[in-house]
C-alpha positions as CSV (number, residue, x, y, z in Angstrom):
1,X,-5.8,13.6,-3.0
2,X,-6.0,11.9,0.4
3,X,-4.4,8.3,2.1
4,X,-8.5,7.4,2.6
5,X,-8.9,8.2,-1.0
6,X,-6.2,5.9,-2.1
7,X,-6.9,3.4,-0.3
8,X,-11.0,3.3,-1.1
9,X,-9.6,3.7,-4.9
10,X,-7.4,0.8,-4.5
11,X,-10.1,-1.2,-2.9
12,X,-13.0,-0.3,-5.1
13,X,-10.7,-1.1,-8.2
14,X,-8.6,-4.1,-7.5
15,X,-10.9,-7.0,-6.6
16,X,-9.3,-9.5,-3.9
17,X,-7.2,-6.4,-2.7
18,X,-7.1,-6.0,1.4
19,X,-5.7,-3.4,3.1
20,X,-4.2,-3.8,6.8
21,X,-3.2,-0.4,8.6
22,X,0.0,-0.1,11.4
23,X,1.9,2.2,12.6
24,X,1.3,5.0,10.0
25,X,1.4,2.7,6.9
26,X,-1.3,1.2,5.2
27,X,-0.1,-2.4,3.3
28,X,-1.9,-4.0,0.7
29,X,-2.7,-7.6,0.1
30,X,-3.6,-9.8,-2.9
31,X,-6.1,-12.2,-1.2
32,X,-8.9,-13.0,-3.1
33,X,-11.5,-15.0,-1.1
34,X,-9.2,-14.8,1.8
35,X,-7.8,-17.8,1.2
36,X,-4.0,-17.3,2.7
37,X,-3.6,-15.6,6.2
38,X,-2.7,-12.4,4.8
39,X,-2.1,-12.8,0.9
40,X,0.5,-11.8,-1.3
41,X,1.9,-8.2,-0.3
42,X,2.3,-5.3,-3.3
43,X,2.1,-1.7,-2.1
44,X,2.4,0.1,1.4
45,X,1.1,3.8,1.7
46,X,3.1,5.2,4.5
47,X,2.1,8.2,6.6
48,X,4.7,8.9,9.0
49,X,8.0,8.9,9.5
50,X,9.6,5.3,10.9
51,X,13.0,4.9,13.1
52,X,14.5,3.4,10.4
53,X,12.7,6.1,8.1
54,X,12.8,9.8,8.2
55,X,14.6,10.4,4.9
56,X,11.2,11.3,3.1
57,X,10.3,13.5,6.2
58,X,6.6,12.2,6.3
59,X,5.6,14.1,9.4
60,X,4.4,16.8,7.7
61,X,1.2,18.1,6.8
62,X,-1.0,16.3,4.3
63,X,2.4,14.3,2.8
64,X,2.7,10.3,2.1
65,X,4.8,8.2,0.1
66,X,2.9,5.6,-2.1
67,X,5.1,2.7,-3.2
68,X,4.5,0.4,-5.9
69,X,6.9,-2.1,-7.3
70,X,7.1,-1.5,-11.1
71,X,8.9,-3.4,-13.8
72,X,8.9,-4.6,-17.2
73,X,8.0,-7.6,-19.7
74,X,9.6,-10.3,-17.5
75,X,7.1,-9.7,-14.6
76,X,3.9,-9.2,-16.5
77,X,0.8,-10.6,-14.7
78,X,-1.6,-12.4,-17.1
Protein backbone atom coordinates (compact mmCIF):
# COMPACT_ATOMS: atom_id res chain seq x y z
CA UNK A 1 0.00 0.00 0.00
CA UNK A 2 0.96 3.60 -0.74
CA UNK A 3 0.73 7.24 1.39
CA UNK A 4 -1.76 8.37 -1.86
CA UNK A 5 -3.69 5.24 -1.18
CA UNK A 6 -4.21 5.97 2.46
CA UNK A 7 -4.96 9.04 2.18
CA UNK A 8 -7.82 8.64 -0.86
CA UNK A 9 -8.99 5.65 1.53
CA UNK A 10 -9.31 7.86 4.40
CA UNK A 11 -11.02 10.53 2.34
CA UNK A 12 -13.34 8.31 0.42
CA UNK A 13 -14.40 6.62 3.74
CA UNK A 14 -14.56 9.20 6.49
CA UNK A 15 -17.05 11.94 5.41
CA UNK A 16 -15.98 15.57 6.71
CA UNK A 17 -12.35 14.21 6.76
CA UNK A 18 -9.64 16.90 5.14
CA UNK A 19 -6.27 16.18 4.68
CA UNK A 20 -3.48 19.11 4.65
CA UNK A 21 0.07 17.98 3.44
CA UNK A 22 3.68 19.76 4.93
CA UNK A 23 6.83 18.93 5.20
CA UNK A 24 6.64 15.13 4.52
CA UNK A 25 3.46 14.45 6.70
CA UNK A 26 0.05 14.39 5.73
CA UNK A 27 -2.49 15.54 8.87
CA UNK A 28 -5.97 14.91 9.00
CA UNK A 29 -8.92 17.00 9.98
CA UNK A 30 -12.44 16.37 11.22
CA UNK A 31 -14.20 19.34 9.45
CA UNK A 32 -17.36 18.64 8.13
CA UNK A 33 -18.80 21.42 6.04
CA UNK A 34 -15.66 23.38 6.79
CA UNK A 35 -17.01 25.00 9.46
CA UNK A 36 -13.77 25.66 11.80
CA UNK A 37 -10.47 26.96 10.21
CA UNK A 38 -8.96 23.68 10.11
CA UNK A 39 -11.16 21.16 12.30
CA UNK A 40 -10.48 18.87 14.89
CA UNK A 41 -6.90 17.04 14.23
CA UNK A 42 -6.79 12.84 14.52
CA UNK A 43 -4.11 11.12 12.39
CA UNK A 44 -0.84 12.41 10.68
CA UNK A 45 0.77 10.06 7.94
CA UNK A 46 4.42 11.05 8.04
CA UNK A 47 6.90 10.37 5.18
CA UNK A 48 10.15 11.65 6.16
CA UNK A 49 12.24 11.90 8.76
CA UNK A 50 11.91 15.37 10.96
CA UNK A 51 14.78 17.19 13.16
CA UNK A 52 13.15 16.24 16.08
CA UNK A 53 12.37 12.75 14.33
CA UNK A 54 14.69 10.23 12.82
CA UNK A 55 14.06 7.44 15.34
CA UNK A 56 11.62 5.54 12.84
CA UNK A 57 14.27 6.26 10.07
CA UNK A 58 11.49 7.30 7.45
CA UNK A 59 13.96 8.22 4.71
CA UNK A 60 13.89 5.17 3.24
CA UNK A 61 12.35 3.63 0.35
CA UNK A 62 8.58 3.18 0.21
CA UNK A 63 8.38 3.47 4.45
CA UNK A 64 5.77 5.79 6.49
CA UNK A 65 4.50 5.77 9.90
CA UNK A 66 0.68 6.07 10.14
CA UNK A 67 -0.50 7.27 13.57
CA UNK A 68 -3.85 6.94 15.00
CA UNK A 69 -4.74 7.66 18.51
CA UNK A 70 -6.58 4.55 19.86
CA UNK A 71 -8.33 3.91 23.16
CA UNK A 72 -11.00 2.39 25.00
CA UNK A 73 -14.77 2.66 26.39
CA UNK A 74 -14.11 6.12 27.89
CA UNK A 75 -13.47 7.82 24.53
CA UNK A 76 -16.02 6.16 22.29
CA UNK A 77 -17.55 8.47 19.64
CA UNK A 78 -21.33 8.07 19.27
Amino acid sequence: MHVKDIVARIKTDFEGVVPKASWGETSFFYNPGMALPNGVYFCTLKEKNGDNDKASELDRDGVFRLSIPLCQDSCRIS
